[in-house]
DRENTORLO-292838 format. One record per residue (C-alpha): residue number from 0; x, y, z; residue in three letters. Coordinates in pm, whole numbers, m for minus. Example, Ala and Ser with C-alpha at 12.3 -4.5 7.8 and 13.67 -1.06 7.14 Angstrom:
<atoms>
{0 {1230 m450 780} "ALA"};
{1 {1367 m106 714} "SER"};
</atoms>
This chain:
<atoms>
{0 {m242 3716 275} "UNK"};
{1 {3 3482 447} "UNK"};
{2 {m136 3505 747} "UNK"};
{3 {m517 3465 613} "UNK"};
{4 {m389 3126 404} "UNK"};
{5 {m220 2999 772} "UNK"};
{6 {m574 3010 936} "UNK"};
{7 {m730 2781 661} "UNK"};
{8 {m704 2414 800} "UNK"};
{9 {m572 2126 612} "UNK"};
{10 {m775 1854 485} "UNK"};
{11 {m701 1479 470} "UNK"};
{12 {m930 1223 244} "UNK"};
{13 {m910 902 405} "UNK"};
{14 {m907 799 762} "UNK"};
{15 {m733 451 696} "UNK"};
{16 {m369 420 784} "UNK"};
{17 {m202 681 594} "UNK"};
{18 {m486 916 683} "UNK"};
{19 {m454 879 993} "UNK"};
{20 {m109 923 1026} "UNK"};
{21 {m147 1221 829} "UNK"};
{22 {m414 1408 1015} "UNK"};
{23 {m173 1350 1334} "UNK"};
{24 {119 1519 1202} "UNK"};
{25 {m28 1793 1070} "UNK"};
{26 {m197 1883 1407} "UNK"};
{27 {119 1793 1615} "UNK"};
{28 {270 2019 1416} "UNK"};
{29 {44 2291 1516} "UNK"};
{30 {m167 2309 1200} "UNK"};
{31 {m550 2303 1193} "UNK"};
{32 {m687 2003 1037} "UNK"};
{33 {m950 1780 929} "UNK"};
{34 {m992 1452 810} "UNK"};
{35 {m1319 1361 543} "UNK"};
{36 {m1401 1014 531} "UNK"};
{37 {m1607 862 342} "UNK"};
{38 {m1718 537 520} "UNK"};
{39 {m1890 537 869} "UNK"};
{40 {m1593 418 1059} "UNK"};
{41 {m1202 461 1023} "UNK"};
{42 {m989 220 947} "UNK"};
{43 {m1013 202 550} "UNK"};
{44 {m919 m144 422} "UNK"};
{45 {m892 m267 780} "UNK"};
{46 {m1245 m237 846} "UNK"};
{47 {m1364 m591 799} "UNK"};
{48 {m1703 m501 796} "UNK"};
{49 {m1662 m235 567} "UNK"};
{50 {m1819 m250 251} "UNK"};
{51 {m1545 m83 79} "UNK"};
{52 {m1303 m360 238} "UNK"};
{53 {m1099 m588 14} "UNK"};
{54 {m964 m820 311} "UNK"};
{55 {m1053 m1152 352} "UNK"};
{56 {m1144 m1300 664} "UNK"};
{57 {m803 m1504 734} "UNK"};
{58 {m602 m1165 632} "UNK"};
{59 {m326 m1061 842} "UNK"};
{60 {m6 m930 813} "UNK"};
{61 {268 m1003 566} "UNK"};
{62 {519 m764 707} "UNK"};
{63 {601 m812 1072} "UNK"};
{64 {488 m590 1360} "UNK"};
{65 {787 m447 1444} "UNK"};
{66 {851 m298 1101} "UNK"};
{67 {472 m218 1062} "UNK"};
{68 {379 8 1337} "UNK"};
{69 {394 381 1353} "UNK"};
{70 {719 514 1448} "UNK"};
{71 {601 624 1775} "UNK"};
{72 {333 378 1879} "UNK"};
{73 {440 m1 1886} "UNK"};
{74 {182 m282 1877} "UNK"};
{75 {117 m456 2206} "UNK"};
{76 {437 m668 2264} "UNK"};
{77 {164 m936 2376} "UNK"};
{78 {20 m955 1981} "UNK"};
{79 {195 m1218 1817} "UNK"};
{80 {479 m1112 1560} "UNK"};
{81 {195 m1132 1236} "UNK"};
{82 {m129 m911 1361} "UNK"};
{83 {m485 m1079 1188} "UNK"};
{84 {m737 m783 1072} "UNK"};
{85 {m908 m764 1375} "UNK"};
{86 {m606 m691 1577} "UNK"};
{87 {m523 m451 1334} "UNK"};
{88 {m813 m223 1299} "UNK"};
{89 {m775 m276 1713} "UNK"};
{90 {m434 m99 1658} "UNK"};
{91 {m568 182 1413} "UNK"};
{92 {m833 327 1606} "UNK"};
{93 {m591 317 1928} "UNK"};
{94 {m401 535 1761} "UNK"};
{95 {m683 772 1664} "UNK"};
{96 {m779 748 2040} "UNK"};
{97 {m454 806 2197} "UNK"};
{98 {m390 1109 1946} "UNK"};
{99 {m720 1290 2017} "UNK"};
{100 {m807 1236 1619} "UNK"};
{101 {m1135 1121 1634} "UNK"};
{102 {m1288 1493 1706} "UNK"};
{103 {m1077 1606 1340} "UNK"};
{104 {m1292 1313 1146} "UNK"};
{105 {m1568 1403 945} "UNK"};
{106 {m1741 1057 855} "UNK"};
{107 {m1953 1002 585} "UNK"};
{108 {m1832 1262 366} "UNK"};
{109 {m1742 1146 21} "UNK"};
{110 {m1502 1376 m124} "UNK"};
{111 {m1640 1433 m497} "UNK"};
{112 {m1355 1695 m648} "UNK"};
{113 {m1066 1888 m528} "UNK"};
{114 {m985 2195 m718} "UNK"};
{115 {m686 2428 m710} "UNK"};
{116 {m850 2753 m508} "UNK"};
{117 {m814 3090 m769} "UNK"};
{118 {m522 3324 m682} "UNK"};
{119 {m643 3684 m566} "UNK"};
{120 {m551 3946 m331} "UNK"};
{121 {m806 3826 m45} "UNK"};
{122 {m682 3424 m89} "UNK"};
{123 {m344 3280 m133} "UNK"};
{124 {m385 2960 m339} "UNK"};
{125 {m476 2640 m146} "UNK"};
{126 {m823 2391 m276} "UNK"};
{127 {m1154 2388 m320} "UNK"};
{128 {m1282 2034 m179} "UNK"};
{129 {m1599 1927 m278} "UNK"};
{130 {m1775 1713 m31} "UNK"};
{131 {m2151 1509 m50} "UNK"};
{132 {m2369 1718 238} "UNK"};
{133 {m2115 1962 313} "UNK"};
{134 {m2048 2333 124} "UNK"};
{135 {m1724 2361 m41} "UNK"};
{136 {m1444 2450 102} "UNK"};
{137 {m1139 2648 129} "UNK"};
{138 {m860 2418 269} "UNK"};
{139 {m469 2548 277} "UNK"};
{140 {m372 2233 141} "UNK"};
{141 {m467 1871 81} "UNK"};
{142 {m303 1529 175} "UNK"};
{143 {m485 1254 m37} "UNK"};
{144 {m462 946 209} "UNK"};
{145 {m721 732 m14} "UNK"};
{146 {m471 436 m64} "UNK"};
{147 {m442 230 m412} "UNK"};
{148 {m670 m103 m381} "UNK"};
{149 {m1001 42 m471} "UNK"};
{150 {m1085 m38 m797} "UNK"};
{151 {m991 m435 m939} "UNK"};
{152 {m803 m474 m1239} "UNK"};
{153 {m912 m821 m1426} "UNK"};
{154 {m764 m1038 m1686} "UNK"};
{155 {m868 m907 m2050} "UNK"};
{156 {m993 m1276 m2128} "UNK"};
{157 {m1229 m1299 m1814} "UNK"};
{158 {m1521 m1162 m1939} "UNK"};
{159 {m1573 m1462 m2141} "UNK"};
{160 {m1613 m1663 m1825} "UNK"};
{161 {m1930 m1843 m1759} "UNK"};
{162 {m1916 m1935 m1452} "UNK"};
{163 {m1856 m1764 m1098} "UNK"};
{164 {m1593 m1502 m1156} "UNK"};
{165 {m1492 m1311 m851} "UNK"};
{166 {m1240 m1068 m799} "UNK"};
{167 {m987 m1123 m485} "UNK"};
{168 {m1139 m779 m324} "UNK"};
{169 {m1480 m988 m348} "UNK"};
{170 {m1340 m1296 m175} "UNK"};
{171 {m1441 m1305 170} "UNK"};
{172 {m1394 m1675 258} "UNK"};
{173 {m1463 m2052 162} "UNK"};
{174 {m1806 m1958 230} "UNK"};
{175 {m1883 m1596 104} "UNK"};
{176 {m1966 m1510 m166} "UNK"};
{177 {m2023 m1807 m306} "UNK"};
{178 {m1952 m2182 m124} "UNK"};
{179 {m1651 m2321 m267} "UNK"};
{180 {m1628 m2654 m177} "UNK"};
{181 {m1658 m2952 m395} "UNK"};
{182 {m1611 m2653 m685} "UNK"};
{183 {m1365 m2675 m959} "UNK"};
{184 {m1197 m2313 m839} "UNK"};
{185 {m873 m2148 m1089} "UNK"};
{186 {m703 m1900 m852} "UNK"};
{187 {m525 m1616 m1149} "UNK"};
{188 {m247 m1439 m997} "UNK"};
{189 {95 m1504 m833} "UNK"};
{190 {81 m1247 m545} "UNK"};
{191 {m4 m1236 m194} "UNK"};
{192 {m352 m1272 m215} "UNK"};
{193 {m340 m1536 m501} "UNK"};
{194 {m117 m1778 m295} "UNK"};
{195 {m323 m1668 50} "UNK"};
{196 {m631 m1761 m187} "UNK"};
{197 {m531 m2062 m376} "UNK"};
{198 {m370 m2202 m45} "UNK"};
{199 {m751 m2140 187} "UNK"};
{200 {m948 m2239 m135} "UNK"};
{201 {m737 m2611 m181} "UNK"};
{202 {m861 m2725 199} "UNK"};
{203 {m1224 m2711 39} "UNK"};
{204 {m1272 m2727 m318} "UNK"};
{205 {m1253 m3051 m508} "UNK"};
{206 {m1040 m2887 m720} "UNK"};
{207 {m752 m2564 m692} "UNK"};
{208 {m532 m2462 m992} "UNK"};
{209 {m324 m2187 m945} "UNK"};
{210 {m255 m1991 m1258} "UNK"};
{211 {83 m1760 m1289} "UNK"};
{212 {278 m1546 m1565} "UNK"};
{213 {618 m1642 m1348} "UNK"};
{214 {800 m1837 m1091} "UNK"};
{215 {808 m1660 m777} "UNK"};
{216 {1007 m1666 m448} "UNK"};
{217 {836 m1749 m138} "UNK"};
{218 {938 m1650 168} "UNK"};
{219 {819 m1775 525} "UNK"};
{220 {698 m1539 771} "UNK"};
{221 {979 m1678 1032} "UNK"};
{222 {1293 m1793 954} "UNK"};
{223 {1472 m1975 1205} "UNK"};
{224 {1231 m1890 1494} "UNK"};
{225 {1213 m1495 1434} "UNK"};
{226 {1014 m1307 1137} "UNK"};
{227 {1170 m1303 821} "UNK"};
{228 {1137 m940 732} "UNK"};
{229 {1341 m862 1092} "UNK"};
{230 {1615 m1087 934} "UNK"};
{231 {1648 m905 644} "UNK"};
{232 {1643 m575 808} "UNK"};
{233 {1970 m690 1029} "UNK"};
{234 {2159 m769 720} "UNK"};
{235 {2081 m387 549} "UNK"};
{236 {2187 m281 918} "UNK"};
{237 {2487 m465 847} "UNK"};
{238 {2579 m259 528} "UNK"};
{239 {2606 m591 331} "UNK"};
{240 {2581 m576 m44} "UNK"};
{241 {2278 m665 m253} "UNK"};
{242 {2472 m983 m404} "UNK"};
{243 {2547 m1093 m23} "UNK"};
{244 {2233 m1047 116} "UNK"};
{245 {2054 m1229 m186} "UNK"};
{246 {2260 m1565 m97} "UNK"};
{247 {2230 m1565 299} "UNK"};
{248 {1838 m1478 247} "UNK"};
{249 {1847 m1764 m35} "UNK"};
{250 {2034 m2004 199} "UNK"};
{251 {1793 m1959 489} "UNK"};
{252 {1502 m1983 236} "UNK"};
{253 {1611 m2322 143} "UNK"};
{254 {1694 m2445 492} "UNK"};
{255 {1343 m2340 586} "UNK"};
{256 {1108 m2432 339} "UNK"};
{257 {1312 m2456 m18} "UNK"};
{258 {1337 m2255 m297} "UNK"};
{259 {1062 m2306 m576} "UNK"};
{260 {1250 m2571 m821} "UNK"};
{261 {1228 m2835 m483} "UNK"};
{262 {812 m2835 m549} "UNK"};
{263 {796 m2859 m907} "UNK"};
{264 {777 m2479 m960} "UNK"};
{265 {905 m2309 m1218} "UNK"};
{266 {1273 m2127 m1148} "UNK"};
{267 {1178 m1715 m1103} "UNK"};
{268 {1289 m1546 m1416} "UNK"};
{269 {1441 m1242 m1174} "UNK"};
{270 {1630 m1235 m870} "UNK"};
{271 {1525 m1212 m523} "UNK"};
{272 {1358 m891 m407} "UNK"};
{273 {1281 m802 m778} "UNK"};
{274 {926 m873 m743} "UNK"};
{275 {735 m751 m436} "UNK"};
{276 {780 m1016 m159} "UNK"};
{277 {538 m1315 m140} "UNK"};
{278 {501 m1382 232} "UNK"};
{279 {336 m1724 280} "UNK"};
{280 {352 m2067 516} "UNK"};
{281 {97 m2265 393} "UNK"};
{282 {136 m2283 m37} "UNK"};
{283 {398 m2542 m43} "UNK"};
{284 {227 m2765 209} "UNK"};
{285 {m85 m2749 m27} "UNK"};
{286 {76 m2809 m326} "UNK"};
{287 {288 m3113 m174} "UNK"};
{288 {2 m3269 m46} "UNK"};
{289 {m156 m3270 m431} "UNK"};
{290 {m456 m3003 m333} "UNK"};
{291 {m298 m2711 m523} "UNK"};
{292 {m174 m2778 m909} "UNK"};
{293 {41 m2478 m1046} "UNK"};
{294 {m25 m2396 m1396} "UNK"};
{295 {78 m2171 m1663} "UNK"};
{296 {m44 m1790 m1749} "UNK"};
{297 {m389 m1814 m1905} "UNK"};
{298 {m426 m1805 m2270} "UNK"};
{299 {m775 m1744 m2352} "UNK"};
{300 {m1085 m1849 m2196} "UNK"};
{301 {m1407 m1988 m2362} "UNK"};
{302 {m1717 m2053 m2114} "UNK"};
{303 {m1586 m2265 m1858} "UNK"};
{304 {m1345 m2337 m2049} "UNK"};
{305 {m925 m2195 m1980} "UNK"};
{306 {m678 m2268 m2225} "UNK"};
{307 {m333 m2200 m2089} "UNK"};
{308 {m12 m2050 m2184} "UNK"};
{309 {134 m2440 m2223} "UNK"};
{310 {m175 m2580 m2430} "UNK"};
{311 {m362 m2741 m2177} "UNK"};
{312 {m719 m2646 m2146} "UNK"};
{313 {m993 m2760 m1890} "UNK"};
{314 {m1319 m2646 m1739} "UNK"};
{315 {m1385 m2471 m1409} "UNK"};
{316 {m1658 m2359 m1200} "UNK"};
{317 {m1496 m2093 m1017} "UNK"};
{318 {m1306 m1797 m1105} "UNK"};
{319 {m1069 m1588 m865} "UNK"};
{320 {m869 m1313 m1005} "UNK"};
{321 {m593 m1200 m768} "UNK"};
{322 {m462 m991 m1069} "UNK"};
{323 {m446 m607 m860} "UNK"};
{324 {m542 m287 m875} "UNK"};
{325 {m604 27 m1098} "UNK"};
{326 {m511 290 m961} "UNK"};
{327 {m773 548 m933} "UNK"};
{328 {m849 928 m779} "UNK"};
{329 {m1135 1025 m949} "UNK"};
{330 {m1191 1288 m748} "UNK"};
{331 {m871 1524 m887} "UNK"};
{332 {m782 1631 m1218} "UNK"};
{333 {m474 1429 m1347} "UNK"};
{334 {m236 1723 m1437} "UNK"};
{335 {m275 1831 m1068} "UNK"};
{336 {m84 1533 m971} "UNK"};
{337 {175 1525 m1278} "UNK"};
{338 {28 1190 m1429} "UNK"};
{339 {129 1185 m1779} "UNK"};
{340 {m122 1113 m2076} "UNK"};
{341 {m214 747 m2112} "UNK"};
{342 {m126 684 m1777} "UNK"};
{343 {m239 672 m1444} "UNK"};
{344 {33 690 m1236} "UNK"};
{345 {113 1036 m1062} "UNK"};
{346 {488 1130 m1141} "UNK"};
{347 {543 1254 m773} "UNK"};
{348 {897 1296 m562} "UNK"};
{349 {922 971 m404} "UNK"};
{350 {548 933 m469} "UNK"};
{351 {471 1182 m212} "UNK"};
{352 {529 1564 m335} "UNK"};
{353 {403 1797 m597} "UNK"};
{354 {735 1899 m767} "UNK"};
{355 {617 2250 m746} "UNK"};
{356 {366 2305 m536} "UNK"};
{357 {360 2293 m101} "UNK"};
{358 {0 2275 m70} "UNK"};
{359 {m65 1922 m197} "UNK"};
{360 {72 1567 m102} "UNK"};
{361 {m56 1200 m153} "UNK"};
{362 {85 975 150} "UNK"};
{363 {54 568 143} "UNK"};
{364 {106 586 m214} "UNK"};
{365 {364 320 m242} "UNK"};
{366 {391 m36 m257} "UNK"};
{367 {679 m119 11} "UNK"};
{368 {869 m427 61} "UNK"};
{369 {790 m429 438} "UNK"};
{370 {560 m255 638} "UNK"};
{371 {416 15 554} "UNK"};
{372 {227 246 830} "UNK"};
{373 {588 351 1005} "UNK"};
{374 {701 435 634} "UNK"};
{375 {371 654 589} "UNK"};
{376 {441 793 911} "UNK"};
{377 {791 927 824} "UNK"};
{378 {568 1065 488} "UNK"};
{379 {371 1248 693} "UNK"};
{380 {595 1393 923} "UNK"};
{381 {754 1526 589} "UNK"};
{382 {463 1703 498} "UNK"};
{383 {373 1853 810} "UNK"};
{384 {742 2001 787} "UNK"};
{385 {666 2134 415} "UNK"};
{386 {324 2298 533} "UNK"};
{387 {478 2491 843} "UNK"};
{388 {767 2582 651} "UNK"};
{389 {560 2715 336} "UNK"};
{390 {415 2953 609} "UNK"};
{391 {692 3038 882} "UNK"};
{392 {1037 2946 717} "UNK"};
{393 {1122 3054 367} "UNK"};
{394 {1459 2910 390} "UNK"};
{395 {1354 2526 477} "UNK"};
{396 {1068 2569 234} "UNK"};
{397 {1335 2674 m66} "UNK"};
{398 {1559 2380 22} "UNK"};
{399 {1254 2132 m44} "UNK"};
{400 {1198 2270 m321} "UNK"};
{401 {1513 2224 m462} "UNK"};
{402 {1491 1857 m324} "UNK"};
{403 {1220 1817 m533} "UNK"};
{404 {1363 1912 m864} "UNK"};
{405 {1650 1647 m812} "UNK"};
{406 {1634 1298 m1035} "UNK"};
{407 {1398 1075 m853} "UNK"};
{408 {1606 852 m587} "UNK"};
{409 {1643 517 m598} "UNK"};
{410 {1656 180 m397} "UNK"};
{411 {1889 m99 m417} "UNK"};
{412 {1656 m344 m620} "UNK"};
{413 {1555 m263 m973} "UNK"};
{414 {1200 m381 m998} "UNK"};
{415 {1020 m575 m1299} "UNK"};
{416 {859 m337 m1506} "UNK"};
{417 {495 m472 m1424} "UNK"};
{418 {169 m289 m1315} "UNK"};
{419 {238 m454 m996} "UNK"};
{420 {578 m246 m881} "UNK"};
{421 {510 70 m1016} "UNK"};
{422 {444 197 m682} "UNK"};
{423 {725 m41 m503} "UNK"};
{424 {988 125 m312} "UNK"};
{425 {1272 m87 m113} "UNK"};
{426 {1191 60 210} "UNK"};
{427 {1504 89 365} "UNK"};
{428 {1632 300 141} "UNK"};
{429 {1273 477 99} "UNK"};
{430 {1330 528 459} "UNK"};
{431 {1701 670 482} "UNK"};
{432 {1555 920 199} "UNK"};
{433 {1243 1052 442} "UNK"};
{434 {1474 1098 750} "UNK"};
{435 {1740 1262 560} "UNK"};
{436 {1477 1527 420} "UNK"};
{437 {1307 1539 744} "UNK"};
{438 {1643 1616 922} "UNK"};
{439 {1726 1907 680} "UNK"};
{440 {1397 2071 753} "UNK"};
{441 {1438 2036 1086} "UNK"};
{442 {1786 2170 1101} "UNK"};
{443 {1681 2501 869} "UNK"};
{444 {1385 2518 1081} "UNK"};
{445 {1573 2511 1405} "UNK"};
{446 {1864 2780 1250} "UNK"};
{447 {1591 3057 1158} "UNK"};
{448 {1403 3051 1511} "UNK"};
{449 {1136 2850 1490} "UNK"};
{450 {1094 2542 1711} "UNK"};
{451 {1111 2186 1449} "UNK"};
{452 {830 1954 1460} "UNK"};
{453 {825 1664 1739} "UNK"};
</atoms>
């Protein structure tokens, strides 16, 4: 039965980052696998061109190279410190190339329901994976790699809008969909792609307002010369304490481009790294210069008409809402992934494994402070430990187990309780915890006979 269940392949849904990653650790690790996408090119969100794409065209990275890139295949040291899209999706299908992926990659093959497989004598658990143009079929296990930007969450109010009312996923450029400038334009939505947005949108409208619930800190994607995130990583190197690290990263804020009370701004009702960073150069300059006005959280909206949070109303043509995500796998049951009732957040050990089961596992779904594809890397090589163990190594296989039915760790920030962090993760810390667990499998791998992964 065992041995039947170890011939099934494993199947990945997504060939973005996380997918990708995923489908390469599984075979590395000597396990048949396959990846079902359901675009006509990998990449996921990176694909520009994609239809299913949320990036704009100015997009690039928020989170430096360094601390983006797989753990075993570094971005051209020639790139400059902050990859743009294109250089990106470059990287990404490198990766598939250099790996041998690409022949593992079923394209165009919308996954439409996974299904936990029926215990019998003949089959030994495992899923059913429903796929358009394809018979279902029997897969050992399942890594969902579909990511967490798919489907837009807007304001309750917005509906009321009469004019243009875009979504940030729609938002292409100053152009597309819709010509902005000369346009009365209300940016909703404090986060990277609201100040990225607002801060694009105030070079061409006649008018930018940029609508928040809170103050924010802003952080520049170099401080002193060298990326900001690479900065921060030397001082949790350095062991320092959470209080200490807050003032030197506060200090070198303010020599750099000030904190938010020296442009008018609101003071941030939390503390720094309690909200998910905001990486961005160009928002202060705009709002100096008198082409951005910050304004309150929106109160109601009547036509063209906002009211906000402070009492001031006034009329717009243009609507963006940077205001995130739903999160969404239609495709799966929700008790399958532990997502409680009126929710729809999956309740998963360190948002990667089923608490119970060794067949299932949903990789890039987290929200980390840096970057995020070496992260989802070390997620991945996880998994590929918990599928060979499930079949070869009892012992390493118990021990995860009992990993799993431990409180759920946590980082050294406590995060506002927003839609926006439930998936956040401090990511050294997040990090520490993967290699930790991957050690230990390796080790009980390693003391039973078999050969650990990579």
């Amino acid at each position: 039965m065992h041995h039947e269940r170890s011939q099934r392949p494993w199947c990945v849904i997504g060939a973005g980052p996380s997918g990708l990653t995923a489908l390469k650790n599984l075979l590395a690790a000597g396990l048949p696998a396959e990846c079902l996408e359901r675009e006509d090119a990998l990449g996921g969100n990176w694909d520009f061109n994609s239809p299913a794409s949320s990036l704009f065209a100015s997009t690039r990275l928020i989170s430096s190279k360094t601390l983006t890139a797989y753990t075993d295949f570094p971005m051209p040291r020639q790139w400059p410190a902050y990859p743009d899209h294109r250089q990106c999706l470059e990287y990404l299908r490198n990766y598939a190339r250099h790996f041998d992926l690409l022949p593992h990659i079923r394209r165009c093959s919308v996954v439409e329901r996974i299904e936990p497989a029926p215990q019998s004598r003949e089959a030994s658990g495992g899923w059913i994976v429903h796929a358009t143009g394809r018979a279902a079929q029997h897969y050992a296990g399942v890594v969902i790699a579909t990511g967490h930007n798919r489907v837009p969450r807007f304001p309750t109010q917005s509906n009321a809008f009469s004019g243009i009312l875009l979504h940030a996923c729609e938002y292409k450029s100053p152009t597309q969909p819709v010509a902005i400038a000369g346009k009365r334009v209300l940016v909703i939505g404090g986060g990277n792609s609201g100040c990225d947005i607002a801060a694009e949108c105030a070079q061409h409208a006649g008018q930018t307002v940029h609508s928040t619930r809170r103050g924010y800190f802003v952080v520049p994607r170099l401080l002193f010369g060298r990326p900001a995130d690479l900065r921060s990583e030397r001082l949790l190197k350095l062991g320092l304490p959470l209080w200490l690290r807050r003032w030197i990263s506060l200090r070198a804020i303010d020599r750099t481009i000030g904190l938010p009370h020296r442009h008018g701004l609101a003071r941030p009702d939390h503390k720094l790294w309690q909200t998910h960073p905001v990486v961005n150069d160009e928002l202060y300059r705009q709002i100096k210069a008198g082409r951005i006005r910050p304004a309150a959280d929106i109160k109601r909206i009547d036509g063209a008409t906002v009211e906000f949070q402070d009492g001031h109303s006034e009329a717009f043509d243009v609507v963006i809402c940077a205001t995130g995500y739903q999160l969404s796998l239609p495709f799966i049951a929700a008790e399958h992934l532990c997502v409680p009732a009126n929710d729809d957040c999956p309740r998963l050990y360190l948002n990667l494994l089923h608490p119970s089961r060794d067949d299932i596992a949903a990789v890039g779904l987290i929200q980390p402070d840096s970057g995020q594809w070496g992260l989802t890397d070390l997620q991945s090589q996880l998994v590929a430990h918990m599928a060979s163990a499930a079949q070869r190594v009892p012992r390493a296989a118990a021990w995860l187990y009992r990993q799993r039915q431990q409180p759920r760790p946590t980082g050294t920030s406590d995060y506002l309780d927003s839609p926006r962090h439930r998936l956040e993760v401090e990511h050294f810390a997040y990090r520490k915890q993967l290699l930790r667990l991957i050690a230990g499998m390796q080790r009980r791998s390693e003391s039973s006979g078999v050969a650990g992964l990579g």
